[in-house]
CHARMM-style PDB file with segment names, atoms N, HN, CA, C and O in Angstrom:
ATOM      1  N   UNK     1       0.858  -1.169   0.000  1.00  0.00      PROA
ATOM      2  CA  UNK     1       0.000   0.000   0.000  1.00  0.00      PROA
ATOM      3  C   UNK     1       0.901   1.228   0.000  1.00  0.00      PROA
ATOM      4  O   UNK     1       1.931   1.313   0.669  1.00  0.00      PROA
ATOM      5  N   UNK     2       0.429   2.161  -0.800  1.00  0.00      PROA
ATOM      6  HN  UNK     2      -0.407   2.092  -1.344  1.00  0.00      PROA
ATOM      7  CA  UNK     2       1.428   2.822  -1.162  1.00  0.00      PROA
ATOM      8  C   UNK     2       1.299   4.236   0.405  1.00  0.00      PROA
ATOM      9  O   UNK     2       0.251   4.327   1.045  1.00  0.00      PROA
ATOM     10  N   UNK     3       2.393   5.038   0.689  1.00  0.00      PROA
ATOM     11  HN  UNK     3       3.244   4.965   0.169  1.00  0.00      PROA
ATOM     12  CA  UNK     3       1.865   5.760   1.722  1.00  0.00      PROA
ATOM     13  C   UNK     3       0.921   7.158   1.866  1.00  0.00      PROA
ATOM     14  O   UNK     3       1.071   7.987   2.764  1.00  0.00      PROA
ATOM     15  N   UNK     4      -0.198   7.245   0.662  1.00  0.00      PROA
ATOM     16  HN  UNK     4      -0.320   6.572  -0.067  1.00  0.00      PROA
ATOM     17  CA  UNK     4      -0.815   8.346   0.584  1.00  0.00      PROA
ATOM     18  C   UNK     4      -1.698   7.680   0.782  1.00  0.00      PROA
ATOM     19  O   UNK     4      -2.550   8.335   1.383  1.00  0.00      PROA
ATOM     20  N   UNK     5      -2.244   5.914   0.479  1.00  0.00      PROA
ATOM     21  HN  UNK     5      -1.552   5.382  -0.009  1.00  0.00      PROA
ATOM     22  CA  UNK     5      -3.420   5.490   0.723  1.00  0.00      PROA
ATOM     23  C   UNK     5      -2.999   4.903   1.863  1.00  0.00      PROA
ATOM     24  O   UNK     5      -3.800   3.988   2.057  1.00  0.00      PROA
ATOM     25  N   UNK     6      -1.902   4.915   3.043  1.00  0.00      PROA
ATOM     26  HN  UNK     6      -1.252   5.658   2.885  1.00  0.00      PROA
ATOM     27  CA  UNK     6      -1.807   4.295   4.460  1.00  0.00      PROA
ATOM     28  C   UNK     6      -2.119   5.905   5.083  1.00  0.00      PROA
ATOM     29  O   UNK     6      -1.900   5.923   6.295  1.00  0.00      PROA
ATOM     30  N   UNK     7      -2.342   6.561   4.819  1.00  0.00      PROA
ATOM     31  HN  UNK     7      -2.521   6.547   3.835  1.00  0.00      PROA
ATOM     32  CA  UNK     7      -2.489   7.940   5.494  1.00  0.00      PROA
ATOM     33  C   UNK     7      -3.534   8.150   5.416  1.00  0.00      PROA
ATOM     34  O   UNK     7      -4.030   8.554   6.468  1.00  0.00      PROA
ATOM     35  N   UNK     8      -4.464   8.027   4.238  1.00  0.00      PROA
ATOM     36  HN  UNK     8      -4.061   7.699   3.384  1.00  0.00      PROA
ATOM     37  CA  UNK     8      -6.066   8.068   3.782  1.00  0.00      PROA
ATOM     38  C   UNK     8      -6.917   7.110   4.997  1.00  0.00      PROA
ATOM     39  O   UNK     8      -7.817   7.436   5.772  1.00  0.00      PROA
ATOM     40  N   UNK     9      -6.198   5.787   4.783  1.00  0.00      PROA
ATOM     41  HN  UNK     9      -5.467   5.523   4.154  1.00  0.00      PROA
ATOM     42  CA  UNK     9      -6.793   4.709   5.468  1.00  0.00      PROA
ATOM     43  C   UNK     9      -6.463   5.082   7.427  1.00  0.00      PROA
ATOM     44  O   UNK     9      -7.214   4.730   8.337  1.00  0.00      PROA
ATOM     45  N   UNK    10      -5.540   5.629   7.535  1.00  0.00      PROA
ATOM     46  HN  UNK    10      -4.930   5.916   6.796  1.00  0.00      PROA
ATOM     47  CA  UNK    10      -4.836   6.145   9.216  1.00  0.00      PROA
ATOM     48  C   UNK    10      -6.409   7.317   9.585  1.00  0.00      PROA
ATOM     49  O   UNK    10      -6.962   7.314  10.685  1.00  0.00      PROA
ATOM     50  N   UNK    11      -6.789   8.057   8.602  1.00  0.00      PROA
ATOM     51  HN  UNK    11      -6.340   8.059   7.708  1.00  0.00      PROA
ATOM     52  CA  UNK    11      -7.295   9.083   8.893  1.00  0.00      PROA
ATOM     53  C   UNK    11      -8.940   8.921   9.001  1.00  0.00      PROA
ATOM     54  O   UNK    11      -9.695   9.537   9.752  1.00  0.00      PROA
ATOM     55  N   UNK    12      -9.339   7.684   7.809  1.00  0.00      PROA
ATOM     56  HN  UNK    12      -8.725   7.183   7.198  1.00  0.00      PROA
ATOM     57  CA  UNK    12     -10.436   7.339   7.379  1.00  0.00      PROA
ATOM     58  C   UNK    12     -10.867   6.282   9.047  1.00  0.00      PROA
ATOM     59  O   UNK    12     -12.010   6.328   9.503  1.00  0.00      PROA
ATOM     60  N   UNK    13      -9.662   5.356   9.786  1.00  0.00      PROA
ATOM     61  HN  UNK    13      -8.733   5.319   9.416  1.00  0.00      PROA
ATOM     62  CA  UNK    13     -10.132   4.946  10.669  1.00  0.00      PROA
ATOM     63  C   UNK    13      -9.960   5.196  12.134  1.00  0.00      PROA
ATOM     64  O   UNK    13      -9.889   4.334  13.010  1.00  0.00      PROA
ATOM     65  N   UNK    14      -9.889   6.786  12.311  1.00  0.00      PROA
ATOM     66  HN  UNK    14      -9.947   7.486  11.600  1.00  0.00      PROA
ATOM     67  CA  UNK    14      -9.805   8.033  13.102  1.00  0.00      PROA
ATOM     68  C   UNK    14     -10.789   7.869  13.182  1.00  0.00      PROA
ATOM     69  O   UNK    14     -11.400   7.185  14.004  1.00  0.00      PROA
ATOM     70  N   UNK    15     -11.294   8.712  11.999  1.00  0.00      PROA
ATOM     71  HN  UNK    15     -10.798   9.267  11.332  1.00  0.00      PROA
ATOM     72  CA  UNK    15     -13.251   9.218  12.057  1.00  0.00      PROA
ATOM     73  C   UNK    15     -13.819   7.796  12.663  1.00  0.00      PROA
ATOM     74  O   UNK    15     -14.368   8.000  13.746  1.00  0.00      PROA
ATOM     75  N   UNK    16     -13.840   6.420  12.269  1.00  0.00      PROA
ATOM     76  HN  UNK    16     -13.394   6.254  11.390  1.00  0.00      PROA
ATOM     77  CA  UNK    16     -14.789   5.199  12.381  1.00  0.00      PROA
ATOM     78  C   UNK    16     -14.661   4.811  14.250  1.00  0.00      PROA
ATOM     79  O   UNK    16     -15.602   4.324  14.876  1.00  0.00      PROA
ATOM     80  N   UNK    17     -13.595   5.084  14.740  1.00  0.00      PROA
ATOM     81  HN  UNK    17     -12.830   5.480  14.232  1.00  0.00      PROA
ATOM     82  CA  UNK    17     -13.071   4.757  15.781  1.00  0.00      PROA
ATOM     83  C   UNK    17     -12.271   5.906  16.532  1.00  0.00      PROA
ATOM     84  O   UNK    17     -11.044   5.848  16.617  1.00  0.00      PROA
ATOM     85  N   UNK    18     -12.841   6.714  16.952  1.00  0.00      PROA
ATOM     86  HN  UNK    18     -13.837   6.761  16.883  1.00  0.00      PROA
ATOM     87  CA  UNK    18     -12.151   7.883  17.523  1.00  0.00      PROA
ATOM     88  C   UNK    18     -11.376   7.076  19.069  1.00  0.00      PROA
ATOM     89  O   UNK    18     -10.234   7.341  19.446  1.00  0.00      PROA
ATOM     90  N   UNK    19     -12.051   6.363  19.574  1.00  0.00      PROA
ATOM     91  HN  UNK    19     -12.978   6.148  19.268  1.00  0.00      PROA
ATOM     92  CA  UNK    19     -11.463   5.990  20.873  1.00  0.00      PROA
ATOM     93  C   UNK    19     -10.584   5.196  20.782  1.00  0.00      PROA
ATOM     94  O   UNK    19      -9.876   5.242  21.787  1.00  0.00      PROA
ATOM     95  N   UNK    20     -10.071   4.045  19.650  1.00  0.00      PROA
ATOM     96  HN  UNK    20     -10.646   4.007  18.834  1.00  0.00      PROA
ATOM     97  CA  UNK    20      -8.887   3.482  19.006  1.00  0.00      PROA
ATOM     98  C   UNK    20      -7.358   4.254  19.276  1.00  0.00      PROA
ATOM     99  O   UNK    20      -6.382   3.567  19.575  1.00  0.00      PROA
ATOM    100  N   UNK    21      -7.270   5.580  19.152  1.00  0.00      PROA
ATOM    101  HN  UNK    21      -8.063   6.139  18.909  1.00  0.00      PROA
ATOM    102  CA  UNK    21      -6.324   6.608  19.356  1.00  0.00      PROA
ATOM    103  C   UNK    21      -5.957   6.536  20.762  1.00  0.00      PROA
ATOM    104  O   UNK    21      -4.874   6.142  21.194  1.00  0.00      PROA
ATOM    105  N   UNK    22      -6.993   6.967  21.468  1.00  0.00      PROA
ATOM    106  HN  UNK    22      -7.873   7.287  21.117  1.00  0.00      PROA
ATOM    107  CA  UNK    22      -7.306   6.847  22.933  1.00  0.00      PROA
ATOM    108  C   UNK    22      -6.390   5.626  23.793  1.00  0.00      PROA
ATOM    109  O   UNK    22      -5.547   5.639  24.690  1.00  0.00      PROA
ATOM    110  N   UNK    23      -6.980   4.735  23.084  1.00  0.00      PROA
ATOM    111  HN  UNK    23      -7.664   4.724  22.355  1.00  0.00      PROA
ATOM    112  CA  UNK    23      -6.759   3.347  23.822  1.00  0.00      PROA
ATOM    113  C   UNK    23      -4.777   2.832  23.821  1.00  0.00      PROA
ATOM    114  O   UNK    23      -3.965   2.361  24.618  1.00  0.00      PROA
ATOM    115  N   UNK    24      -4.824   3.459  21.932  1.00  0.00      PROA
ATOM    116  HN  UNK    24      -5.483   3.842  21.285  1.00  0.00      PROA
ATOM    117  CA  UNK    24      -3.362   3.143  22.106  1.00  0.00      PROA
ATOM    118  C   UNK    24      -1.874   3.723  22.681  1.00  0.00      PROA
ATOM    119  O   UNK    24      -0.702   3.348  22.698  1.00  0.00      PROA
ATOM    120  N   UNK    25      -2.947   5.265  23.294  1.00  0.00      PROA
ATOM    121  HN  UNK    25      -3.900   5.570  23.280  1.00  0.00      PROA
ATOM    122  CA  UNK    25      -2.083   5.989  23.363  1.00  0.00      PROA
ATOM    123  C   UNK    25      -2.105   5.744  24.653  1.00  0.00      PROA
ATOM    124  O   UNK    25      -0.976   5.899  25.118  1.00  0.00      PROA
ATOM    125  N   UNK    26      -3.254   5.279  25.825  1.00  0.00      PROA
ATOM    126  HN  UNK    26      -4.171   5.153  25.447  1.00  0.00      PROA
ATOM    127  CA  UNK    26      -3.124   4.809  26.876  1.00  0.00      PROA
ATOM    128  C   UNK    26      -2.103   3.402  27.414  1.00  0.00      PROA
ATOM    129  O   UNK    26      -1.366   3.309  28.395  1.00  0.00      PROA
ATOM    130  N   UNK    27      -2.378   2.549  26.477  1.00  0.00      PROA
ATOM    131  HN  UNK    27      -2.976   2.625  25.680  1.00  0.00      PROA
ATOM    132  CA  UNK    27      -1.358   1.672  26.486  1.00  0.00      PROA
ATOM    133  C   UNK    27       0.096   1.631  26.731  1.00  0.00      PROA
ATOM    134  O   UNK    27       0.819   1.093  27.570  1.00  0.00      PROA
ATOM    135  N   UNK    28       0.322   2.614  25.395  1.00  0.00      PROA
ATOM    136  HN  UNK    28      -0.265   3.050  24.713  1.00  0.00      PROA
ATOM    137  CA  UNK    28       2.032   2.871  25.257  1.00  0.00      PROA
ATOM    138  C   UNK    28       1.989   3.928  25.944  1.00  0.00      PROA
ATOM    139  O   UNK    28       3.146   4.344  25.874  1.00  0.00      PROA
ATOM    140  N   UNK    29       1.447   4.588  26.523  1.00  0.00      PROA
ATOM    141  HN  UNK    29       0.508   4.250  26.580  1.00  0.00      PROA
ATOM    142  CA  UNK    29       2.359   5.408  28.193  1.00  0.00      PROA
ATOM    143  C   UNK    29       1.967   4.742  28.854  1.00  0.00      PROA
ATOM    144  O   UNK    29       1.674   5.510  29.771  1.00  0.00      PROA
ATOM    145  N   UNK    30       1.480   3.112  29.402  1.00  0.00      PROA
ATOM    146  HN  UNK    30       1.718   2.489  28.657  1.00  0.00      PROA
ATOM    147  CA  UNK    30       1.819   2.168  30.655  1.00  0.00      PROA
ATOM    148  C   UNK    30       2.870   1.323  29.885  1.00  0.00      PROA
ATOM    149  O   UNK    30       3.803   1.257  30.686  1.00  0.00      PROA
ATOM    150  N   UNK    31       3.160   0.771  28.979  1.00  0.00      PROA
ATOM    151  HN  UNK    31       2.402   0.825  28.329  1.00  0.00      PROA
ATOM    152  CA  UNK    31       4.014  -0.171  28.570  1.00  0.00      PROA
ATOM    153  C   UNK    31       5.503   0.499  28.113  1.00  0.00      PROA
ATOM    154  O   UNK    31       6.585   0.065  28.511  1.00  0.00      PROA
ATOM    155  N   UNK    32       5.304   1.834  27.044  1.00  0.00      PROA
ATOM    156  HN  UNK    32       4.426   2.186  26.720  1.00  0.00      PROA
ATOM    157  CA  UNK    32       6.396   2.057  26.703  1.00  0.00      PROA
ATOM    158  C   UNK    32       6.717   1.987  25.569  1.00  0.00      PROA
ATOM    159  O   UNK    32       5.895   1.317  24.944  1.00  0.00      PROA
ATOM    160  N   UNK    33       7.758   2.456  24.785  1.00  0.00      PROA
ATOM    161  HN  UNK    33       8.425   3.000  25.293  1.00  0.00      PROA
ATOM    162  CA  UNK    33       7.999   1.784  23.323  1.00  0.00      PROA
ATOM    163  C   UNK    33       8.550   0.863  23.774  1.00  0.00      PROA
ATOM    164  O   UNK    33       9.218   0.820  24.807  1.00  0.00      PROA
ATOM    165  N   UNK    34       8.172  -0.481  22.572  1.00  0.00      PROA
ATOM    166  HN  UNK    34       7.629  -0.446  21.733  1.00  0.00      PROA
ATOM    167  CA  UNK    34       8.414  -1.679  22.729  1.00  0.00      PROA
ATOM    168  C   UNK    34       9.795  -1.954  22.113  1.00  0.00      PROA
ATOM    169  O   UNK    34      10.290  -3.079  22.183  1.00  0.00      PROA
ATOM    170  N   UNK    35      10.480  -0.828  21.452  1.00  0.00      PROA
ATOM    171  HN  UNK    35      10.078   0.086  21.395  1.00  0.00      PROA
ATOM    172  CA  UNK    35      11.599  -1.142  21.296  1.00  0.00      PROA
ATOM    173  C   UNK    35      12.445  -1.244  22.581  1.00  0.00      PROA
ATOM    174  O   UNK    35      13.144  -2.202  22.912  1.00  0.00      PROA
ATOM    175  N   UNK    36      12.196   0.300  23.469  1.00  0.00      PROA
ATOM    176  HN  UNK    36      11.628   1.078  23.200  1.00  0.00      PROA
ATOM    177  CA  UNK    36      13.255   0.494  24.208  1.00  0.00      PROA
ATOM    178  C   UNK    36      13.131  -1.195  25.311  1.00  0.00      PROA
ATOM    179  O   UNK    36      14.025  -1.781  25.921  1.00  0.00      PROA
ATOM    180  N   UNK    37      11.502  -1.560  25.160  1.00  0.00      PROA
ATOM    181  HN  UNK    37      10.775  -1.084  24.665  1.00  0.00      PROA
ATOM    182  CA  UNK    37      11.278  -2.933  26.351  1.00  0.00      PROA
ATOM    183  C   UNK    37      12.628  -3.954  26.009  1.00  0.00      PROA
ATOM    184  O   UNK    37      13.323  -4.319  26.957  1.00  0.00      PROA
ATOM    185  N   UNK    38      12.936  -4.361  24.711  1.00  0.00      PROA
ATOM    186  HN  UNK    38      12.371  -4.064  23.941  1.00  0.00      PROA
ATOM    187  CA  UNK    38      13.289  -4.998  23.540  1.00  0.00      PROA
ATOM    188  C   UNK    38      15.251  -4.707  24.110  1.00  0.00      PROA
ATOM    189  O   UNK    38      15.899  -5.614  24.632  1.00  0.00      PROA
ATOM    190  N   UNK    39      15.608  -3.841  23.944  1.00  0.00      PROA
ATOM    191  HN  UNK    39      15.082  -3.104  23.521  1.00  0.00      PROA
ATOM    192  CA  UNK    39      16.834  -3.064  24.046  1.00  0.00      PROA
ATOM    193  C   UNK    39      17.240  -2.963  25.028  1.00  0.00      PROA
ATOM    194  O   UNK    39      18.458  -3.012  25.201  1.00  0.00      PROA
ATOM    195  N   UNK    40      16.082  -2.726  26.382  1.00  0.00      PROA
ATOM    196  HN  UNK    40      15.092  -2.687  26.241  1.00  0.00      PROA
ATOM    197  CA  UNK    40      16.878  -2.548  27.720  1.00  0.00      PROA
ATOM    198  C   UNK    40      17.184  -0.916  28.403  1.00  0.00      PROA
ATOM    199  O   UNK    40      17.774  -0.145  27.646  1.00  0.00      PROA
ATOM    200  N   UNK    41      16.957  -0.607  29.224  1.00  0.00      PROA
ATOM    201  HN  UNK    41      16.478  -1.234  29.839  1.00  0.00      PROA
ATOM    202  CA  UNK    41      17.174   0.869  29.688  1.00  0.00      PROA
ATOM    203  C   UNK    41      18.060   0.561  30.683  1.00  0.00      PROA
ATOM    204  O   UNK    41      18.720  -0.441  30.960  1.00  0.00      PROA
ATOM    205  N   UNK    42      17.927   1.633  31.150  1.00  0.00      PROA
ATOM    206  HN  UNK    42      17.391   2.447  30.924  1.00  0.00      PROA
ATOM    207  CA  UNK    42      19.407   2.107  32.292  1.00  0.00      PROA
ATOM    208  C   UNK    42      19.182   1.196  33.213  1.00  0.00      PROA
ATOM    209  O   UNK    42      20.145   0.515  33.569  1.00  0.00      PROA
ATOM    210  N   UNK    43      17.867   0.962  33.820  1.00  0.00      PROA
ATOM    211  HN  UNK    43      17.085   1.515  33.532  1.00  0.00      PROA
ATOM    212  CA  UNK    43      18.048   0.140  34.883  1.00  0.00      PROA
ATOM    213  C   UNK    43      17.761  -1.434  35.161  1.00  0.00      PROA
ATOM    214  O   UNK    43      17.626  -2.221  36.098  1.00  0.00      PROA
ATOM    215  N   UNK    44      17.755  -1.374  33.407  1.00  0.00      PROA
ATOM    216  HN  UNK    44      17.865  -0.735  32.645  1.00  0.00      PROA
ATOM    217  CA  UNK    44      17.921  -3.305  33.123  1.00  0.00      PROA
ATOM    218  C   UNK    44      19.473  -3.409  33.271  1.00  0.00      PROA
ATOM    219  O   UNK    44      20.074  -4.340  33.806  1.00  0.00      PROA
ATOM    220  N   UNK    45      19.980  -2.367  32.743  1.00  0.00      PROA
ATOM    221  HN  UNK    45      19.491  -1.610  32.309  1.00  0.00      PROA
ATOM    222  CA  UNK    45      21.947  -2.868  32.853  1.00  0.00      PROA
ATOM    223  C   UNK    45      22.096  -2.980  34.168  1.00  0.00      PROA
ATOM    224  O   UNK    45      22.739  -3.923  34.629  1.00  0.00      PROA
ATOM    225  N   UNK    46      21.402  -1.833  35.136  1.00  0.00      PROA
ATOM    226  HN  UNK    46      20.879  -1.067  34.761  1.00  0.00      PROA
ATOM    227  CA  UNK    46      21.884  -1.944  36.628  1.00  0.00      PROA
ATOM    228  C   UNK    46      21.643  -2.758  37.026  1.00  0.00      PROA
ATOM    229  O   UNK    46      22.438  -3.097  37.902  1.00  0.00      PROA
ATOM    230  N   UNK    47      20.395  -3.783  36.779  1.00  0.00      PROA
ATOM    231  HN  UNK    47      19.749  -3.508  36.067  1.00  0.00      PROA
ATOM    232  CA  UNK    47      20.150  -4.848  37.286  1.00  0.00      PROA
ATOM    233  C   UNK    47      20.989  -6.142  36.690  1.00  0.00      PROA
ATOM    234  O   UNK    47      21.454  -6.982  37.460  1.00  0.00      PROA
ATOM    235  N   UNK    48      21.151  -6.238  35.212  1.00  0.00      PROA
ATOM    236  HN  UNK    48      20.774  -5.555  34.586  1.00  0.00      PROA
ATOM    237  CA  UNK    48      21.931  -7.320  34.809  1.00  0.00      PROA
ATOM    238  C   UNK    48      23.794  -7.073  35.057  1.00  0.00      PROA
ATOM    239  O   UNK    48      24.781  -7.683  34.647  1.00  0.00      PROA
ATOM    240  N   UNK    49      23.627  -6.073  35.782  1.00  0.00      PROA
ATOM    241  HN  UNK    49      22.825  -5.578  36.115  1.00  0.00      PROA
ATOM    242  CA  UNK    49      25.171  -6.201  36.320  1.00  0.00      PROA
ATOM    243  C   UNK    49      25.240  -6.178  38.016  1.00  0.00      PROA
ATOM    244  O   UNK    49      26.347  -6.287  38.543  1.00  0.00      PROA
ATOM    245  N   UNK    50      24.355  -6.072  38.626  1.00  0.00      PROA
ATOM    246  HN  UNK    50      23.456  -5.984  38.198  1.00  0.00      PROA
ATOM    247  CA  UNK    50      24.213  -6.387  40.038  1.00  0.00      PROA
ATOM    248  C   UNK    50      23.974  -7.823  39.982  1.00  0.00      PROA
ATOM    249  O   UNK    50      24.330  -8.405  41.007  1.00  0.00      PROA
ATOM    250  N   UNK    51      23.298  -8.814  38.755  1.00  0.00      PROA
ATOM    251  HN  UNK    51      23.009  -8.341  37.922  1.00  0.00      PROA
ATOM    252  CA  UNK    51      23.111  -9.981  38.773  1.00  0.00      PROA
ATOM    253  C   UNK    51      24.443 -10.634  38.833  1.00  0.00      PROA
ATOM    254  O   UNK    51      24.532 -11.571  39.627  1.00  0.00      PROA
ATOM    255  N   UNK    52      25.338 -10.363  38.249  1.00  0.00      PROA
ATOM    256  HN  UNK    52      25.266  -9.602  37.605  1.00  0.00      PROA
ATOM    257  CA  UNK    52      26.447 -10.612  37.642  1.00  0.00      PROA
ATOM    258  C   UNK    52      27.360 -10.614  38.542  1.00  0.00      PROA
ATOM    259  O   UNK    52      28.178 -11.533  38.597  1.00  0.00      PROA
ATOM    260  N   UNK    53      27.370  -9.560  39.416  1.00  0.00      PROA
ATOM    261  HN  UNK    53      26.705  -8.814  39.371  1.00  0.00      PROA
ATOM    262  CA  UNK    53      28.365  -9.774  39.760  1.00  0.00      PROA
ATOM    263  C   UNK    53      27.609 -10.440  41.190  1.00  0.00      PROA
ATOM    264  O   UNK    53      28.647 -10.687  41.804  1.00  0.00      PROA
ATOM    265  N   UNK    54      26.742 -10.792  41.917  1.00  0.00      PROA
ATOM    266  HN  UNK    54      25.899 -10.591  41.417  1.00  0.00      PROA
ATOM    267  CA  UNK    54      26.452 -11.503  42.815  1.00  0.00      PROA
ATOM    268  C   UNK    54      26.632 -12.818  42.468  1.00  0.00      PROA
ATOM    269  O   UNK    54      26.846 -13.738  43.257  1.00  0.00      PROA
ATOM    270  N   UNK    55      26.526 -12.904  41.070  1.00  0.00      PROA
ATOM    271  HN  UNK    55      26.351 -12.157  40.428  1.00  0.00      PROA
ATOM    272  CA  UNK    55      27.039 -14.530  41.011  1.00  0.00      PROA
ATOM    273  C   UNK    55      28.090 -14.769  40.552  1.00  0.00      PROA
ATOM    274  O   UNK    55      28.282 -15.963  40.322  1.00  0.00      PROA
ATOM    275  N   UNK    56      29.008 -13.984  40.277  1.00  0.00      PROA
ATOM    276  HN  UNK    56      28.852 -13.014  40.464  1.00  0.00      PROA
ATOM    277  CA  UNK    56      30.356 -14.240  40.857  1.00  0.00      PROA
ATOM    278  C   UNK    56      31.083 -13.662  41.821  1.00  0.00      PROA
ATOM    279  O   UNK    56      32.194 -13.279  41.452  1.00  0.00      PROA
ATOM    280  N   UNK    57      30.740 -13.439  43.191  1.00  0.00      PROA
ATOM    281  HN  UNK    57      29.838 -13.749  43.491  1.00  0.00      PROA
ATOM    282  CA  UNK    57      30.619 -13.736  44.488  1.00  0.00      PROA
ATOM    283  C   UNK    57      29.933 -14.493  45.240  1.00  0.00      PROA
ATOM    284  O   UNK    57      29.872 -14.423  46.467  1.00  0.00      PROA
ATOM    285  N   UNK    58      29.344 -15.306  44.488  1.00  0.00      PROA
ATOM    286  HN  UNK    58      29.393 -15.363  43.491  1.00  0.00      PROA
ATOM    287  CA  UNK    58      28.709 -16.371  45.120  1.00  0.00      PROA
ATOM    288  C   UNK    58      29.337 -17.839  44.889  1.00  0.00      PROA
ATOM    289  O   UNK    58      29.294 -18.741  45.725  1.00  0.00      PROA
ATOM    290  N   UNK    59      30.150 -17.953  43.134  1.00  0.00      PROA
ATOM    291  HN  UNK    59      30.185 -17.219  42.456  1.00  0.00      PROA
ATOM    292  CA  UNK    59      30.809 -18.922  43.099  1.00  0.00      PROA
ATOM    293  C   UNK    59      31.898 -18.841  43.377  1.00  0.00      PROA
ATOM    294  O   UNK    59      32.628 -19.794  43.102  1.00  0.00      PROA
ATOM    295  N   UNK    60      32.394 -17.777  43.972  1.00  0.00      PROA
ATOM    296  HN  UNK    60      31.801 -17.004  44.195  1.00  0.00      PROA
ATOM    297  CA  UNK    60      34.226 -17.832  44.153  1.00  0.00      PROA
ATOM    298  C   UNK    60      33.832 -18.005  45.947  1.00  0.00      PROA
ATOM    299  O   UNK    60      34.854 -17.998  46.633  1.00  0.00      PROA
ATOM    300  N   UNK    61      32.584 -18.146  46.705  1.00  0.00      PROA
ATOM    301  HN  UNK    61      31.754 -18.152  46.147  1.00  0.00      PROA
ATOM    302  CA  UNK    61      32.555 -18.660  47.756  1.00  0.00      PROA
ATOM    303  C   UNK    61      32.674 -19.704  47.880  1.00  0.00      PROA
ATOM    304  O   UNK    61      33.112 -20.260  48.888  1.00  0.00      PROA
ATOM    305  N   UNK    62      32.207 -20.354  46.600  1.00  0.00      PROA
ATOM    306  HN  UNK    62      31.850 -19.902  45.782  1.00  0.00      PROA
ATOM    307  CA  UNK    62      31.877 -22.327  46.810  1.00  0.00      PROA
ATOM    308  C   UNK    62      32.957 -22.664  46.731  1.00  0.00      PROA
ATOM    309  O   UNK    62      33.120 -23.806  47.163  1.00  0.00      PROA
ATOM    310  N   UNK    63      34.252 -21.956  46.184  1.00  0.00      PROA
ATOM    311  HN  UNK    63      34.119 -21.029  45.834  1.00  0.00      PROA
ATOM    312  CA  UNK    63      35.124 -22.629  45.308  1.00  0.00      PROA
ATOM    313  C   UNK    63      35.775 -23.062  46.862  1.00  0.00      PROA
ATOM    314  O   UNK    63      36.116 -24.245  46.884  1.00  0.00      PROA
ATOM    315  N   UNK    64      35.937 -22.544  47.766  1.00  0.00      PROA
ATOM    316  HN  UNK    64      35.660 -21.583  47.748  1.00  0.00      PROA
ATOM    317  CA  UNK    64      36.521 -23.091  49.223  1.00  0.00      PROA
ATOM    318  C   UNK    64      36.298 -23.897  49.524  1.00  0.00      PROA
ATOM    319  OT1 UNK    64      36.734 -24.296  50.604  1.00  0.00      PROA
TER     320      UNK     64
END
């Protein structure tokens, strides 16, 4: 579909469904872009490096 008739069709199912807009825009400000979910933010690294390194302080305990 070419993008003057995905813009026709974006606009045409505005008017049919005004609360469609609503709904998705409620969504993605509780969820987020699903890229950044996908990619990881600042405090997935903080967490996958607090993981990290607790478990290696946990196996250089066993090693005794």
């Amino acid at each position: 579909m070419s993008e003057g008739k995905q813009d026709k069709f974006n606009r045409e199912e505005s008017k049919r469904n005004p609360m469609g807009n609503f709904a998705d825009g409620v969504n993605q400000s509780q969820v987020g872009n699903i890229g950044e979910l996908a990619r990881g933010g600042c405090l997935t690294n903080i967490f996958t490096l607090v993981v990290i390194i607790l478990g290696v302080l946990f196996l250089s305990q066993c090693v005794f």
